[in-house]
Kinemage of the C-alpha trace (Angstrom):
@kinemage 1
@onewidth
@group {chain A} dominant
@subgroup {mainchain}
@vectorlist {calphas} color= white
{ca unk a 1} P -5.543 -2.739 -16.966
{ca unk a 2} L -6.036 -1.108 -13.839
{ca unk a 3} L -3.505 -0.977 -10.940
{ca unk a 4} L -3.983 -0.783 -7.363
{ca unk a 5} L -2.486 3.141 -6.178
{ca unk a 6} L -3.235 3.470 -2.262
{ca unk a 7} L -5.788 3.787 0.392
{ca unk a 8} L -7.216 7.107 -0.036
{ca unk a 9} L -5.709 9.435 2.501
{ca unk a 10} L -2.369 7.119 3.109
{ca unk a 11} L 1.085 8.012 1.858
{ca unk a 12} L 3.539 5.433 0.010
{ca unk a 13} L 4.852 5.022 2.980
{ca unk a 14} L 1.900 3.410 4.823
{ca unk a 15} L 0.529 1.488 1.463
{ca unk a 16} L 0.330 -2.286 1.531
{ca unk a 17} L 0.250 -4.670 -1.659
{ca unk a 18} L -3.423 -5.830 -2.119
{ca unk a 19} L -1.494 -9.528 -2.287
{ca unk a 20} L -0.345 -8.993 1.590
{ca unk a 21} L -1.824 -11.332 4.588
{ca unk a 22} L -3.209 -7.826 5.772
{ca unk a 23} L -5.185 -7.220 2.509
{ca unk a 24} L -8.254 -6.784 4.770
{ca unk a 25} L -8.274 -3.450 5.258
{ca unk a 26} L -7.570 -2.431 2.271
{ca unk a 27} L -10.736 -4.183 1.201
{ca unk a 28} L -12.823 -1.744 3.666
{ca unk a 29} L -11.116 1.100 2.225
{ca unk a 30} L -12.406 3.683 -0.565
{ca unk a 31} L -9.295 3.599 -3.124
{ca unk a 32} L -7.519 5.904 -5.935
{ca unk a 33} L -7.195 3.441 -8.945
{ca unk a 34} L -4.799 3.996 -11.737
{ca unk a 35} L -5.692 3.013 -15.072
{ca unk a 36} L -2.370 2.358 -16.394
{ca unk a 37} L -1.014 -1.036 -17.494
{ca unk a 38} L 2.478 -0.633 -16.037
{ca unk a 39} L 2.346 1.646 -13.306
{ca unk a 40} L 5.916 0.942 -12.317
{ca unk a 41} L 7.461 2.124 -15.341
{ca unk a 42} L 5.789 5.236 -15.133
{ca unk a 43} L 7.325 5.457 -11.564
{ca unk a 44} L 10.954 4.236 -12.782
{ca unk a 45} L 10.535 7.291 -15.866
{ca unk a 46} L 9.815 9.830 -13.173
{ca unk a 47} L 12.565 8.759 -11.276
{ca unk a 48} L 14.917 8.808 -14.104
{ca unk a 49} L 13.465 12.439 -15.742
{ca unk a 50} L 14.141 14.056 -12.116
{ca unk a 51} L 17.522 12.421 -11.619
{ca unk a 52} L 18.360 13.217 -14.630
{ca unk a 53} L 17.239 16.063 -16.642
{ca unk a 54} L 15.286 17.590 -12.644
{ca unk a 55} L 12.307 17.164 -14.817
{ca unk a 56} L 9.033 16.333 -13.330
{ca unk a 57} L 6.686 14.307 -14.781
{ca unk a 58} L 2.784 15.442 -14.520
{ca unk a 59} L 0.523 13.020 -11.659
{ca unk a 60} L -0.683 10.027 -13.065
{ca unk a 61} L -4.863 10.456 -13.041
{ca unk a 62} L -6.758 8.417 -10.944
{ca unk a 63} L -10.170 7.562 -10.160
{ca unk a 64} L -11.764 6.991 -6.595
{ca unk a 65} L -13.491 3.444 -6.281
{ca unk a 66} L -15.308 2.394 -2.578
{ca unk a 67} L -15.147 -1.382 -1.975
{ca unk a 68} L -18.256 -3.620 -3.604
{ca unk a 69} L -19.675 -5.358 -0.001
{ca unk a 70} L -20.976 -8.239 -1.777
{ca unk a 71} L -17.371 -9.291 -2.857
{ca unk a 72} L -16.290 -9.179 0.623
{ca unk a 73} L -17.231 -13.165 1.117
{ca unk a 74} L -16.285 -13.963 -2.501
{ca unk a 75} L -12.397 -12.188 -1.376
{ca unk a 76} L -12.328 -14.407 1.832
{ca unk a 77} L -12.933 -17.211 -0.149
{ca unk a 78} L -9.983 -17.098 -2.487
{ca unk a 79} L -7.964 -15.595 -0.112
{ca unk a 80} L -8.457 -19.466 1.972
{ca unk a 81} L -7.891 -20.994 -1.349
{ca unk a 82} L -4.503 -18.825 -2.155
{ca unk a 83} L -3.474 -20.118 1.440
{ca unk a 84} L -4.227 -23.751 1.091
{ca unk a 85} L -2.494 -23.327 -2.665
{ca unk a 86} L 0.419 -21.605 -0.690
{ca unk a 87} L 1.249 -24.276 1.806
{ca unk a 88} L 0.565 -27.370 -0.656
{ca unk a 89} L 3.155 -26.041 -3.233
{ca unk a 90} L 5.739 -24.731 -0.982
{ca unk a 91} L 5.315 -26.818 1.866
{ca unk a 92} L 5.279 -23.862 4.167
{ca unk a 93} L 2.738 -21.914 6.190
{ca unk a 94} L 1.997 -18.266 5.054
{ca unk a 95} L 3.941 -15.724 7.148
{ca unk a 96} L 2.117 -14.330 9.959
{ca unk a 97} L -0.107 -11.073 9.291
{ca unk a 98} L 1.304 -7.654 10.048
C-alpha cells in the first residue's frame, strides 16, 4: 500500500489530508510517497522509541511522484460524486473549503 507523505517542500505543519475540500492543490503538486501500509504506526513507534528509550528511529524512504494530468478530470469527477454521496447520507452540506 502506498500512503500519502506531503507536498514536496511543505512541513507537517502545512500538510493537508488528500480527503480535504482543498485536495486541489495537492493534486498540482509533485509528492514524496511512502510505501508503507501503516504509516501511522511507524509514526506512533518513533514517538514511543524517543519518549522512551531517546531513541531515534531511521526516516521512512520515500519516492517522489508528479501528478498524472489526465486524472485531473477523472479526480473532479469523484470528488462531485463523494459530495453528492456526502449530503444524501448525512443530510448535510460539506464544510466550506479552507
Amino acid at each position: 500500500m502506498t500512503t500519502a507523505v506531503a507536498p514536496c517542500g511543505l512541513t507537517d505543519v502545512g500538510c493537508k489530508s488528500l480527503t480535504e475540500p482543498a485536495h486541489e492543490e495537492l493534486l498540482d503538486a509533485d509528492l514524496d510517497l511512502v510505501d508503507e501500509s501503516y504509516l501511522p504506526a511507524i509514526g506512533a513507534a518513533g514517538m514511543c522509541g524517543a519518549t522512551v528509550a531517546d531513541v531515534t528511529l531511521p526516516e521512512v524512504t520515500s519516492r517522489r511522484v508528479s501528478p498524472r494530468p489526465e486524472w485531473v478530470a477523472i479526480n473532479d469527477d469523484r470528488w462531485d460524486a463523494f459530495r453528492v454521496s456526502w449530503t444524501a447520507a448525512t443530510g448535510r452540506e460539506l464544510l466550506p473549503e479552507i
